[in-house]
C-alpha positions, 0 to 999 in steps of 0.5 A: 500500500505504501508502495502505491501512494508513493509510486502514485505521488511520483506520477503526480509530481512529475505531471506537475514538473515543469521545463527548466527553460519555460520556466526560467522565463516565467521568472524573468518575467515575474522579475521584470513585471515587479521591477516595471510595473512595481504598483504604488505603496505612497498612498498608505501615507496618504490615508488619515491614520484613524483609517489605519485598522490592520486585521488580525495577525502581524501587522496588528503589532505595528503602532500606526501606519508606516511613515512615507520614508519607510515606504519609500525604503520598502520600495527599494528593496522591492526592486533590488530584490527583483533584480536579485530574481532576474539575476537567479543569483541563490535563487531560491533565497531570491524567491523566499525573499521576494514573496516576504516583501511582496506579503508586507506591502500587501499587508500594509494596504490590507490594515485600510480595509484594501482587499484584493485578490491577488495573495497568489500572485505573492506566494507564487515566487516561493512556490516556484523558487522551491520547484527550481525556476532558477534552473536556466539562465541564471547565474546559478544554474551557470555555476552547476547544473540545476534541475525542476521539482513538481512536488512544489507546484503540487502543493502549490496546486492545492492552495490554488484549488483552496483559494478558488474553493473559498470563494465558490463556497460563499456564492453557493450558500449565498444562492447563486446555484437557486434556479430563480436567482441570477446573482451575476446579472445583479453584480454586472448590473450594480457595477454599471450603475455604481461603479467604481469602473464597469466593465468595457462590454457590462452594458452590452451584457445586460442588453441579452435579455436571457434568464438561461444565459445568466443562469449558466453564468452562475452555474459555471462560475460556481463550478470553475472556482470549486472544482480545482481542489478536486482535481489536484490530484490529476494535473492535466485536468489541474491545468483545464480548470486554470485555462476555464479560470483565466476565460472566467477572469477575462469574462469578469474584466469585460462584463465588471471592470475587475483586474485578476490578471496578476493571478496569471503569473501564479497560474502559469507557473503550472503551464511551462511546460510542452503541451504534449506533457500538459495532459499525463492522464492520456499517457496513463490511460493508454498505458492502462488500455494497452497493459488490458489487451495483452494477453496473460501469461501461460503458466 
């Protein structure tokens, strides 16, 4: 018995191991977008100091809000430590490195009530700095040879799947699975009137005058943020549901205005990796069917 779960971890993993040269790319990329497009932190000076109500946690040991000096430090040693990633110099302490800093910036703009999406995009340096995506071109992988692991991204997988599950979980109590009820319509409809930015085609959305469309949208919202966590198990089916996230997260984008696309740094972590690999499942199964029609051996 322990012999199978062990033999079938190892399957698992190595669906999951990704191309050293794809992924090396993923993280230059990666540094590239924290160093270019870094995201501003001066606001958090901005905002009056009684607004300042961190949650539960660290952050709650700070006396107040951060100072704009120490702000300006924090966003230094942001874009030193992404060109310390882009170098993939100890790339692994680089990763570790990048995900602490990018957690206390998003910490910070939590303690004012900002929430976001976007804790994924924060860990996946960690998560792929484990699963070696200093592999290639890097300044490590110059010095001697590196290898990929998918036992990283495996675990990685599961906090996707987790994530995505806690957010299916509360519409599905909240109705969205009711026949009667069209919670995305409502949403798409509140965003055009209130704002604060309705999405570019959220007018034309609510012009389709359809209960089954709206409906279904409900149906395969639900149904795309939930299923992950079952099926971390079986990383081509993994990798199906990213690619109906991302068509999930481009929808929202057009109809609601709402930017997930940071998320696709975490997502594509899983897809570096040759298409033909992207699907292990068909390889087991025609392993099992062609092992099923070989004739027994005479004893």
């Amino acid at each position: 018995m322990r012999d199978r779960v062990a033999t079938a971890i190892e399957w698992i993993c190595r669906g999951y191991q990704p191309s050293p040269r794809a992924f090396a790319a993923l993280r230059i990329v990666f540094a590239l977008k924290v160093l270019v497009f870094p995201g501003d932190l001066l606001w958090i000076a901005e905002v009056p100091a009684q607004f300042y109500s961190p949650p539960p946690g660290p952050f709650m040991l700070l006396s107040g809000q951060p100072s704009p000096g120490a702000l300006i430090a924090l966003t230094v040693v942001r874009a030193l430590v992404a060109i310390w990633l882009l170098l993939g110099w100890k790339t692994l302490w680089a990763s570790t490195t990048m995900t602490a800093v990018l957690l206390l910036a998003a910490g910070l703009s939590y303690s004012f009530g900002k929430v976001d999406h976007f804790i994924l995009f924060d860990l996946a340096p960690l998560a792929c700095g484990l699963a070696g995506w200093g592999a290639a071109w890097s300044l490590d992988a110059r010095r001697r040879a590196q290898t990929t692991s998918g036992y990283p991204l495996f675990l990685f997988a599961a906090v996707v799947g987790f994530a995505m599950f806690t957010a299916a979980v509360p519409k599905a109590a909240a109705g969205w699975l009711e026949p009667a009820r069209e919670a995305t319509r409502y949403f798409v409809a509140r965003d055009e009137v209130a704002g604060p930015i309705p999405g570019p085609l959220g007018a034309f959305a609510l012009s389709i005058d359809s209960s089954l469309f709206w409906k279904a949208l409900d149906w395969v919202t639900v149904f795309a943020e939930g299923w992950l966590v079952f099926v971390v198990f079986l990383p081509g089916l993994f990798r199906l549901g990213l690619l109906l996230i991302i068509t999930f997260h481009v929808g929202v984008f057009l109809m609601m205005g709402i930017d997930f696309f940071d998320n696709l740094y975490a997502y594509a972590a899983f897809l570096c990796l040759p298409f033909s690999r992207w699907f292990p499942e068909l390889n087991l199964l025609r392993t099992l069917t062609r092992r099923s029609r070989e004739p027994e051996a005479v004893t």
